[in-house]
LUMLUMTOR-690891 format. One line per 5 residues: their letters; for each residue x, y, z of C-alpha. Coordinates in nm, 2 decimals. Example, Ala and Ser with C-alpha at 12.3 -4.5 7.8 and 13.67 -1.06 7.14 Angstrom:
<pts>
AS> 1.23 -0.45 0.78 | 1.37 -0.11 0.71
</pts>
This chain:
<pts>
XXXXX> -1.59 -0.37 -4.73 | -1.31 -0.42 -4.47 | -1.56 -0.69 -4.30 | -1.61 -0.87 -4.59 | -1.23 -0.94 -4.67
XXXXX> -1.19 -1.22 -4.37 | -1.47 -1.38 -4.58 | -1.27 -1.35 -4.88 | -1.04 -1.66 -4.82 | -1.26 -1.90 -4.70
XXXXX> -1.52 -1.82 -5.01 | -1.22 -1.91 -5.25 | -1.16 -2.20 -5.05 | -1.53 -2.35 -5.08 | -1.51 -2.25 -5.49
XXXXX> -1.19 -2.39 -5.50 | -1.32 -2.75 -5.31 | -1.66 -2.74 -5.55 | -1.47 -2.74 -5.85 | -1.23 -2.96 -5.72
XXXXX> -1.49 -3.22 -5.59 | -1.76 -3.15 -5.93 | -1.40 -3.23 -6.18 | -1.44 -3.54 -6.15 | -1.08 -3.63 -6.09
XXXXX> -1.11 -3.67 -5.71 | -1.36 -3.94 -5.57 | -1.66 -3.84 -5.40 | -1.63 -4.07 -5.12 | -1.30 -3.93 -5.10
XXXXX> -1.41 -3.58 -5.13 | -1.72 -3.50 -5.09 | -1.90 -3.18 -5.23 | -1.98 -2.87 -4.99 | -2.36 -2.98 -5.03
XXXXX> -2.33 -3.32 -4.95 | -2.12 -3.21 -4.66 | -2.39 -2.90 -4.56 | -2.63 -3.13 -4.61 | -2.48 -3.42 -4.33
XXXXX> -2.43 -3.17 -4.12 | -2.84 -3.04 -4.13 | -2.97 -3.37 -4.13 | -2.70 -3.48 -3.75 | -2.84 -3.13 -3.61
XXXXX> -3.20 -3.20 -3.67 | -3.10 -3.57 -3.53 | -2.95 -3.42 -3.22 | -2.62 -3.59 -3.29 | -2.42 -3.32 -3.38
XXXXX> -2.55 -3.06 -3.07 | -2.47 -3.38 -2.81 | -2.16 -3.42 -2.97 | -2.06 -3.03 -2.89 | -2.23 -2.98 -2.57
XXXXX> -2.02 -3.24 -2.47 | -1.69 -3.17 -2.55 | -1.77 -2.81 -2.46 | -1.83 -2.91 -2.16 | -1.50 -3.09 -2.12
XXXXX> -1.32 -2.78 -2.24 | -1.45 -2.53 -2.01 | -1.36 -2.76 -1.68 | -1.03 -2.86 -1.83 | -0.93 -2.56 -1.92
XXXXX> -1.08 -2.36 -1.56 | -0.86 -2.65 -1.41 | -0.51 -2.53 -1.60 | -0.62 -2.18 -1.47 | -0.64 -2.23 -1.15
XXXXX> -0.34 -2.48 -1.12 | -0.10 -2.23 -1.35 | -0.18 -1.92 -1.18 | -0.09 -2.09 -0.85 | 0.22 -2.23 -0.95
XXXXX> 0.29 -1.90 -1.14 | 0.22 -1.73 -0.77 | 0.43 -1.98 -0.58 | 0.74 -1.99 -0.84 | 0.77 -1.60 -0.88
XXXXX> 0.76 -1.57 -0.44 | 0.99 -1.82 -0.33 | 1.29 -1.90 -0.59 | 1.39 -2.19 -0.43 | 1.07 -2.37 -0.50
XXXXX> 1.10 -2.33 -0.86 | 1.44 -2.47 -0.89 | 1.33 -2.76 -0.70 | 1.01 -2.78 -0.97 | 1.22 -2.67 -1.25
XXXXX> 1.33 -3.02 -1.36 | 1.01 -3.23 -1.32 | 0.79 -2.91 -1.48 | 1.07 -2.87 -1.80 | 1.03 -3.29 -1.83
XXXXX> 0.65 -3.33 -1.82 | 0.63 -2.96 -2.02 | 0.85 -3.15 -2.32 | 0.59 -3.47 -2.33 | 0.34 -3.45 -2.57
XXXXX> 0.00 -3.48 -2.39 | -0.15 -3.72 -2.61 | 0.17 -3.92 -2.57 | 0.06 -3.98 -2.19 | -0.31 -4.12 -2.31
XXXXX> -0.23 -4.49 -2.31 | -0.07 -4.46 -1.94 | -0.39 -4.26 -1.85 | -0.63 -4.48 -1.93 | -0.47 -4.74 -1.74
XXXXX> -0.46 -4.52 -1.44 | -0.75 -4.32 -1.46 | -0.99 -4.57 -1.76 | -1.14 -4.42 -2.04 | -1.36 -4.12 -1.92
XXXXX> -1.39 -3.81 -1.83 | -1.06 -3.82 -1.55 | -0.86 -3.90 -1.88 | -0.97 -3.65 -2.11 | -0.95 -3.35 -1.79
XXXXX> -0.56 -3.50 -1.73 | -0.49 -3.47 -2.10 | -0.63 -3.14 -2.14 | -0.39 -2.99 -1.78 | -0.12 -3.14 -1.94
XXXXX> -0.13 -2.97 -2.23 | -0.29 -2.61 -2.11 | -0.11 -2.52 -1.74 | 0.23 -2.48 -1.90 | 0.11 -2.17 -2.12
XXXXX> -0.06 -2.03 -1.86 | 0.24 -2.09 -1.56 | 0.54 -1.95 -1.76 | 0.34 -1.65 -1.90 | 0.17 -1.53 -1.56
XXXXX> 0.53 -1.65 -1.41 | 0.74 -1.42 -1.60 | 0.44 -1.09 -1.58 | 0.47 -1.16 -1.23 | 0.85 -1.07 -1.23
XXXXX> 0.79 -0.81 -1.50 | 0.78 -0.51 -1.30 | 0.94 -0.21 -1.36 | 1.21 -0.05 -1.16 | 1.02 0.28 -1.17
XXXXX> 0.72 0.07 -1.04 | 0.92 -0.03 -0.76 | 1.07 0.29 -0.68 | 0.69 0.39 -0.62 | 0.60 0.14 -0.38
XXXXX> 0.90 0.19 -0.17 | 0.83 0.58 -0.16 | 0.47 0.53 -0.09 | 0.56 0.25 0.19 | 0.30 0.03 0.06
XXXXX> 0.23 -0.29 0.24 | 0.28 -0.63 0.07 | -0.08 -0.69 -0.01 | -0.15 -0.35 -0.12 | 0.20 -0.34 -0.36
XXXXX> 0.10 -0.67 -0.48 | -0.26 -0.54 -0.58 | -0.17 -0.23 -0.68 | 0.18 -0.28 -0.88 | 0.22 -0.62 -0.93
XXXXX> -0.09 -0.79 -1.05 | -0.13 -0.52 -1.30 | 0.18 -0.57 -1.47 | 0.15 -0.91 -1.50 | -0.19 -0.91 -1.68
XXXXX> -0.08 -0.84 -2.06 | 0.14 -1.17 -2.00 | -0.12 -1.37 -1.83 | -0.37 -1.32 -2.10 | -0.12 -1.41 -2.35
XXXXX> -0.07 -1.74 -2.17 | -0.47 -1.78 -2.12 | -0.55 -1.74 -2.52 | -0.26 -1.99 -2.58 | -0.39 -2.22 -2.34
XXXXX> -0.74 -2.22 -2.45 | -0.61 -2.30 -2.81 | -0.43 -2.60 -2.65 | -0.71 -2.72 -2.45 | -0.95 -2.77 -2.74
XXXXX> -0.69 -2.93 -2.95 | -0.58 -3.12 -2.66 | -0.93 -3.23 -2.60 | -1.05 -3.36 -2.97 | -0.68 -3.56 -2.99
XXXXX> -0.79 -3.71 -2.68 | -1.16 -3.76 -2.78 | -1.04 -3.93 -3.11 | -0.83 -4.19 -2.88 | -1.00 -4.24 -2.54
XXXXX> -1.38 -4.10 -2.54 | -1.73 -4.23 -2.61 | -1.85 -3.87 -2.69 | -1.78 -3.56 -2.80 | -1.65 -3.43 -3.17
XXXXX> -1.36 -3.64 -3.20 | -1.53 -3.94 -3.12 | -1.78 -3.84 -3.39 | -1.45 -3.85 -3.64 | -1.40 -4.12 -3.54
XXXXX> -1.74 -4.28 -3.54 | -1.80 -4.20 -3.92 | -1.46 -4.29 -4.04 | -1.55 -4.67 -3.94 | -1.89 -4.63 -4.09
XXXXX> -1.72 -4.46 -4.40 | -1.93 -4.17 -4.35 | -1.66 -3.95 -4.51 | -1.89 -3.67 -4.54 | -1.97 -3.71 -4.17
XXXXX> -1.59 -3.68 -4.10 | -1.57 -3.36 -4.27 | -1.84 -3.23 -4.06 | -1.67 -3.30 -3.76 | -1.37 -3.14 -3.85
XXXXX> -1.51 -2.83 -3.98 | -1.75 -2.80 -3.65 | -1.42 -2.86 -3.48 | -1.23 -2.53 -3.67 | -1.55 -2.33 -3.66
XXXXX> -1.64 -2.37 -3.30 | -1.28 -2.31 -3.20 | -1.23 -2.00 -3.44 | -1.52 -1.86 -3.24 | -1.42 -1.95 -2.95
XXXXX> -1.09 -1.76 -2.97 | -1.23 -1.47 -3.09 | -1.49 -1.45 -2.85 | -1.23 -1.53 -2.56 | -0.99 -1.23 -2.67
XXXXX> -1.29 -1.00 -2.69 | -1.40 -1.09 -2.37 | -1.02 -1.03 -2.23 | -0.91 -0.75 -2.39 | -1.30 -0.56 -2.28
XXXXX> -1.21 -0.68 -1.92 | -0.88 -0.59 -1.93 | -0.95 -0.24 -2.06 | -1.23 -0.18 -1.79 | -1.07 -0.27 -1.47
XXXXX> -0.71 -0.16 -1.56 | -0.74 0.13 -1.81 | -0.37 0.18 -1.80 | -0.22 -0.18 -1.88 | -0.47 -0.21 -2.14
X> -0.36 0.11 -2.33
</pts>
């Protein structure tokens, strides 16, 4: 029973938009039925629409996203070793941490054009802040008691970093990585909707113009679906890691 109750919710929410949309008080091209809408969405995946669509933006995601990793954990690396280099970053990360990303999309495309440099920028921008100040502050996170073993044990740098550090700053950094992930996908489809030729947003987009309403709906529903499973995937993935390479930080 207790895996049928996430399914609870949505159901009522498909009852409640079938009676809602079979009333009669709402417009079908306004609001189109859940069959009319299951039915788009069959007849753009036996097209091979709706699969290019998501391969694309998927793709898109996944180097964005790997991008933010890599940048955030380094800055995260840099910021919690040498304090003055994040007071001199401070400002300039605080500023551009404060802008919207898809606020920075008209600039881009004047820099960069519309393609795939655009949507990557847009999708840093919004993901590397999650993943610096979280890994940052796990970094720093260590506890005196932690310290107080190192120093006994005369550990070298490397190995008290390995062994003490790293460790403690994982909780955090996965926190920071789930966030960011989130933020990349939403990131990515605001983008897509603006500055793309492909992927899910542009699909929106796309059927809006041809007053496909049905079609939009699709594309927003793939959108929540694909990233719901995403996420859940993702944490799985973590938390299994996690609790296989350190047994003790995952407990």
């Amino acid at each position: 029973m207790r895996y049928l109750r996430p399914l609870l919710t949505p159901l009522l929410l498909l009852l409640y938009w079938q009676i809602l949309a079979g009333s009669g008080l709402i417009s079908a091209y306004l609001l189109p039925p859940p069959a009319t809408v299951f039915r788009s969405a069959v007849e753009m995946w036996h097209s091979g629409a709706l699969p290019a669509h998501i391969t694309t933006s998927l793709g898109r995601v996944f180097e964005g996203f790997l991008l933010s990793c890599g940048l955030g954990m380094l800055l995260a690396g840099l910021a919690a070793r040498f304090f003055w280099l994040e007071q001199l970053l401070s400002a300039p990360l605080a500023l551009f941490r404060m802008i919207p990303p898809l606020a920075m999309t008209p600039l881009l495309i004047l820099w960069l054009g519309i393609g795939e440099a655009t949507q990557l920028s847009i999708i840093v921008l919004a993901s590397v802040f999650p993943i610096f100040l979280n890994t940052r502050d796990g970094l720093r996170r260590v506890a005196p008691e932690h310290r107080e073993l190192a120093a006994s044990l005369d550990l070298s740098p490397v190995r008290y970093l390995l062994a003490i550090v790293i460790p403690s700053a994982i909780p955090s950094a996965v926190t920071g990585i789930r966030l960011a992930f989130g933020y990349s996908w939403r990131a990515l489809i605001g983008a897509e909707l603006i500055a793309a030729a492909s992927g899910l947003g542009y699909l929106i987009i796309d059927a809006q113009e041809m007053m496909r309403t049905d079609a939009v709906m699709v594309g927003i529903l793939t959108i929540g679906l694909i990233g719901w499973l995403l996420d859940a995937l993702f944490y799985r993935a973590l938390a299994e890691g996690l609790a296989r390479r350190f047994p003790e930080v995952a407990r």
